[in-house]
N, C-alpha and C positions, 0 to 999 in steps of 0.2 A: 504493500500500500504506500508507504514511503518514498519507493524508487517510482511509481507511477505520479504521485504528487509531486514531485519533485521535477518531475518529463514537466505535467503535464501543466504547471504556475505559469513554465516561459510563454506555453501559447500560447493561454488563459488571460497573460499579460501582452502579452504584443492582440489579440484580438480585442484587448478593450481601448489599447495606445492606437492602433493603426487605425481604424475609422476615421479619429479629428484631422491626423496629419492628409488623409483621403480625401476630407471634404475641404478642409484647407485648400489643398493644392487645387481643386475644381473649381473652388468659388474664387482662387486668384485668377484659373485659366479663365472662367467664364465673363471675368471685369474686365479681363487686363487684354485676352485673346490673345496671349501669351504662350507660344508652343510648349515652348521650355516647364512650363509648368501642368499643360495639356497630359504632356510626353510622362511627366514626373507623375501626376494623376494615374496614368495608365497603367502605367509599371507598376507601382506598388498595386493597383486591385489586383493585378496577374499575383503579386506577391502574396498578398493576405487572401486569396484562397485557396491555395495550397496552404499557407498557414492555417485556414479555418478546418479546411479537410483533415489534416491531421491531429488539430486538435478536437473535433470532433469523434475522431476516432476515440482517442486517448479519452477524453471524458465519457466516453460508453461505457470504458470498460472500467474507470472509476464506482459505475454506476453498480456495473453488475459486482465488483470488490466488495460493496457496502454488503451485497447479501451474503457471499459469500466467505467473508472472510470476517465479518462484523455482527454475528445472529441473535447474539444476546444482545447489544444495544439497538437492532432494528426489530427488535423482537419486546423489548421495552419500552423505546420511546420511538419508534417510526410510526405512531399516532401523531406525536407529538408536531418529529422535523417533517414531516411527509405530504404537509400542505406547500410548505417551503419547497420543499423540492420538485413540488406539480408545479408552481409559480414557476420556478427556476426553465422549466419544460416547455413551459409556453413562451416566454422570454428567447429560449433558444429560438426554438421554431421560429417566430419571429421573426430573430437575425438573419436565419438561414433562408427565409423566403423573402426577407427584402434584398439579402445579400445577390440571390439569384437574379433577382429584376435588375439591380445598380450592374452585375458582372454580363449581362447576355443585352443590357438595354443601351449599353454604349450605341448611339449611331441608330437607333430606333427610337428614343424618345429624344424630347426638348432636353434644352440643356438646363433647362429650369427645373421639368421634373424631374432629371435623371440624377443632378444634384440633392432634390430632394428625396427620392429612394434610399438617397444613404444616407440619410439621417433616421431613421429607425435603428439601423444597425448598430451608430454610436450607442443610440440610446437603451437596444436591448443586448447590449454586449456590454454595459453598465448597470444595467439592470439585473444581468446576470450573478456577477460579480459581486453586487450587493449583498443578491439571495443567497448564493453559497457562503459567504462572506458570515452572512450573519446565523448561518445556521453554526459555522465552527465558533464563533462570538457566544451562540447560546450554548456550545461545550463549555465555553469558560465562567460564564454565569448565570446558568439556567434558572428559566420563571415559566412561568404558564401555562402551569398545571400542577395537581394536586394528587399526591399517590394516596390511596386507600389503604384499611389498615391491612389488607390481603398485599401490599406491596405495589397494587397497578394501577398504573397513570389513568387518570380520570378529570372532568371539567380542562378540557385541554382550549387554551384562548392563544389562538393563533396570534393576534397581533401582539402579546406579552412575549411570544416565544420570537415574532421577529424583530419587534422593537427590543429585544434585550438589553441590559446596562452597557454589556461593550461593545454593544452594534456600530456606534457611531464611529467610535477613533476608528475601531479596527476596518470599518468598509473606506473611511473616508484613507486611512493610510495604505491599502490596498489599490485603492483609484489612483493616489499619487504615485505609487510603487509604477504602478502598471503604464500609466506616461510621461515618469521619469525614464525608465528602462527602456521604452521607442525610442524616446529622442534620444537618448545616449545612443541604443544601439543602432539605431539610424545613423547618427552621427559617426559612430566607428567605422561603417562600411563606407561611407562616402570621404571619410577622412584619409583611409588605405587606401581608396581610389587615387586620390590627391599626392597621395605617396608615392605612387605606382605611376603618375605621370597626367594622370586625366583630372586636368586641373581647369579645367570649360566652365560653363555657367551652371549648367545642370546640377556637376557635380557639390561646388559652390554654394551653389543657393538650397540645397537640399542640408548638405551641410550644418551651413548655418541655421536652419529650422528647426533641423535636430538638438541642435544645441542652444537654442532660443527656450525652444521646451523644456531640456533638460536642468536649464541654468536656473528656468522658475522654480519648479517642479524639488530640487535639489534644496534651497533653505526651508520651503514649504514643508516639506518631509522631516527635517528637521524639528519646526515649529510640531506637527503632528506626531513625532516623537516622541519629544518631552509630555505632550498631554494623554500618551499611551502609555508612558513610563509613571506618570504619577499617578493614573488609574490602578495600571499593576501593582504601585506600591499598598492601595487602600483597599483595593478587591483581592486581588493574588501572591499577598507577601512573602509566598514559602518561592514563589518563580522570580518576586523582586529579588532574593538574597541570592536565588542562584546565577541571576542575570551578575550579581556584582562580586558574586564569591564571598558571601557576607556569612562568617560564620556566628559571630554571637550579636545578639540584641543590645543598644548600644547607639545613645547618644550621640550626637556631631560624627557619627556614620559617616567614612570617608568614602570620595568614588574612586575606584578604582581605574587606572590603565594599564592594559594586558595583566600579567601574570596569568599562575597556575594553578586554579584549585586542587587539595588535595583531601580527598576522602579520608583517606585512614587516620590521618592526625587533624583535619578538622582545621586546616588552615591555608591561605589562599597567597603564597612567596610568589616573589619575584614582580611585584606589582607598586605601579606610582602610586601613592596615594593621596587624594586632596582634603586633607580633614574638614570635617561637616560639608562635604557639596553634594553627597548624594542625599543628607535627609534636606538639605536647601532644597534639592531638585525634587524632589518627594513633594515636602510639606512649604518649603517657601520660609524654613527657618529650617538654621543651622544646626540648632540643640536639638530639634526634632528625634525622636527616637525609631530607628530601622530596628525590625523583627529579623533575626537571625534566622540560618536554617537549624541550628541548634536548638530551639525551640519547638521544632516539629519533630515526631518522632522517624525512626530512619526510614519506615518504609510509606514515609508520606512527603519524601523529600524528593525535588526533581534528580534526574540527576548532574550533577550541576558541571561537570569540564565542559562536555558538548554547547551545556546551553550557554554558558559566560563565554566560553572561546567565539561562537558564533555569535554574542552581541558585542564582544567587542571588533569582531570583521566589520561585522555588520554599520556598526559605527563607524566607525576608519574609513571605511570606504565611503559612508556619506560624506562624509566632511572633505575627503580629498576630489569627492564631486562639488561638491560647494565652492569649493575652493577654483575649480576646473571654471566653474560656469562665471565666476569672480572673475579670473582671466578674461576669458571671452566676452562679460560683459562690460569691462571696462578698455577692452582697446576698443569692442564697436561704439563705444560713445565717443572716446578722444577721434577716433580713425573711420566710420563707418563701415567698418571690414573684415572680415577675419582675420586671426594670429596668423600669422601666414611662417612662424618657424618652425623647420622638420621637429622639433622637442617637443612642442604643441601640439603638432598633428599626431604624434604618436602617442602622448596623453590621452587624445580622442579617441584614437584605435583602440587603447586599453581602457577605455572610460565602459562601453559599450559591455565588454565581457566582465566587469569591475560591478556595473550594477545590477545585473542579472545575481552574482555573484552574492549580493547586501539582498536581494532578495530572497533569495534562496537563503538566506543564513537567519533570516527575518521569520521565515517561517519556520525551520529548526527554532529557534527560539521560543514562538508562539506554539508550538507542537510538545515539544519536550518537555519544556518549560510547563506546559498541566500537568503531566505525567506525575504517579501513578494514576492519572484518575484518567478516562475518558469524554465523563460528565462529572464536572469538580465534585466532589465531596459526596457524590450520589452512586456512580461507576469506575469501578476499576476499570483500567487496560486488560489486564490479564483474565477478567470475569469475562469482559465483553467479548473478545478473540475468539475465534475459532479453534476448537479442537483436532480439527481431522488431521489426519494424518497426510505425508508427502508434501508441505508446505512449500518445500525446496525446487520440488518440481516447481509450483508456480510463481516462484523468484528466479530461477532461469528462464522459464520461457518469457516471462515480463520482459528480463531484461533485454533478452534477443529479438524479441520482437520491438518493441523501442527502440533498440540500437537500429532497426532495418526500417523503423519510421523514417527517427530521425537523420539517416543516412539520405532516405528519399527525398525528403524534408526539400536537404542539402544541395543534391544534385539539382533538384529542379529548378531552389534559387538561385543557384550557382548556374544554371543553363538558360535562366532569364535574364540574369545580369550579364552573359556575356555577351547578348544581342546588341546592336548598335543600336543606337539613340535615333539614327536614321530610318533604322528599318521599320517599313510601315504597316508589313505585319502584325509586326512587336508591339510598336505604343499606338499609330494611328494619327496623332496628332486631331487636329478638327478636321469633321471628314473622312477620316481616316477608314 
């Protein structure tokens, strides 16, 4: 389940990022009757449905994991999530049937309607994202509904289960994750382009879009953060201590940078520490008191290397986007232009696979970081899991068959992008 979560975030995320940069580029072509941007329009739809295709697949088989591999939690509370997840169905569909009109209506419809077909898609590939979003939200603070004294969920109020308490940060920092990580990784690809010698307008102004986006997108996330991190601190403080390697409860709570928690002695070396700024960052005062993981007993403690090592990447890497999108915004204001030094551009090359990267280390953190429970305080991991036997069988075949998505994935956008900008097959331009 892991390794398919893990597949399946990237596309999940480039399918809620790629839409705006879609509709962008059409609504410049369609003002401006600017090829370069027609061209750029074109291309990427060819991109994001082979994106969509495949992550369509990939989330089927999430769908059918949940029964299989998850019986005791959808066998408890799939009353509960299972309105959410019919939402989440219609949503898809949705995308998928406007997506088909905006992809086959090129050159059939007005450029006004064909524009407007794709905005559904933004909106139910954000829509989606919510829905899923807030069902894993309601793992972390479930409400709405009432178990019987026989053990079974009952009086179940759907919009308590999807408004939950951590609904908001965590869908709103997933939306930001998801077109921060386009425009970086847009930007990456057309920055190596730049490298490689195709330094045209195209490339250029694609470029700089991407990194227009990501440069917002980047302190924003930030900001979204911090108001994630001080929820955790007040709803989930056994995931707060393991996010910072907090072994005892304790006053002017320093934050930590890197180091290594260590289980057996219960203490967390090799780490800077700024005394009182994680209960400042918590509570907004310095003497504020953090809960230790000392305080919890052991088998109700996350486990805490994975999840701190992975907030602190996770971290790093924001800030060294931050930092990235600071560059780029302050020469285009002096200069109008992009950084135009090879140092730069290879920053941006690595920026692309660097945010994927804080995402994917974002959700370890939000994952492990519950653990042991499945549904906080209500379900174990180990209750909910399946039993059966041969599990290993379907952790190889997962993996090999993903590996031969994502291979396809690859070629195919690697065989779109080496068409010429000319070719009128390819993009079409107006008319085309």
């Amino acid at each position: 389940m892991g390794v398919a979560l893990g597949f399946h975030i990237v596309l999940a995320a480039l399918g809620v990022g790629m839409p705006l940069f879609l509709l962008f580029a059409e609504w410049r072509a369609n003002r401006t009757r600017d090829e370069v941007w027609m061209t750029m329009a074109r291309r990427w739809a060819k991109a994001f449905g082979v994106l969509f295709a495949v992550g369509a697949a990939t989330g089927t088989v999430l769908s059918f994991a949940l029964g299989l591999f998850w019986p005791k939690l959808m066998g408890d509370f799939g009353g509960v999530i299972g309105i959410v997840f019919a939402l989440e169905g219609i949503a898809f569909f949705g995308e998928a049937i406007f997506l088909g009109i905006y992809l086959y209506g090129w050159d059939r419809l007005s450029a006004r309607a064909h524009l407007l077909a794709g905005v559904p898609i933004a909106l139910c590939s954000a829509a989606s994202a919510w829905l899923i979003v807030s069902i894993n939200s309601w793992m972390n603070t479930p409400q709405g509904f009432t178990l019987s004294a026989s053990g079974n969920v009952i009086d179940v109020s759907a919009i308590h289960v999807l408004f939950n308490p951590a609904m908001a940060e965590q869908v709103v920092h997933m939306l930001l994750a998801a077109y921060m990580v386009t425009g970086f990784g847009l930007a990456s690809v057309y920055a190596l382009g730049i490298l490689k010698g195709r330094g045209g307008v195209y490339h250029r102004r694609a470029l700089a879009l991407g990194l227009a986006v990501g440069a917002v997108m980047a302190p924003a996330q930030v900001v979204v953060g911090d108001w994630a991190a001080r929820f955790v601190g007040t709803r989930e403080p056994a995931k707060l201590a393991a996010l910072e390697g907090q072994w005892e409860t304790q006053r002017r709570a320093p934050l930590r940078l890197g180091g290594i928690p260590n289980s057996n002695n219960e203490t967390t070396p090799y780490a800077i520490e700024i005394p009182g700024a994680l209960s400042f960052l918590v509570y907004r005062d310095s003497g504020a008191e953090i809960v230790g993981l000392k305080a919890f007993p052991k088998d109700e403690r996350p486990d805490v290397l994975p999840v701190h090592l992975a907030f602190q990447v996770m971290v790093a890497v924001g800030f060294g986007l931050v930092a990235l999108g600071v560059v780029f915004a302050w020469v285009w204001w002096r200069k109008r232009r992009i950084p135009e030094s090879k140092w730069f551009l290879r920053a941006v090359v690595l920026s692309g696979p660097a945010a994927f990267l804080a995402m994917e280390t974002g959700w370890v953190v939000t994952e492990v970081g519950r653990q042991p429970w499945i549904v906080k305080d209500l379900m174990r991991t180990a209750d909910a899991v399946t039993t059966r036997p041969g599990l290993g069988v379907y952790l190889v075949a997962t993996v090999a068959i993903y590996a031969l998505l994502g291979a396809a994935a690859v070629w195919m956008l690697a065989k779109l992008a080496r068409r010429p900008l000319s070719d009128p097959a390819s993009d079409g331009g107006y008319g085309g």
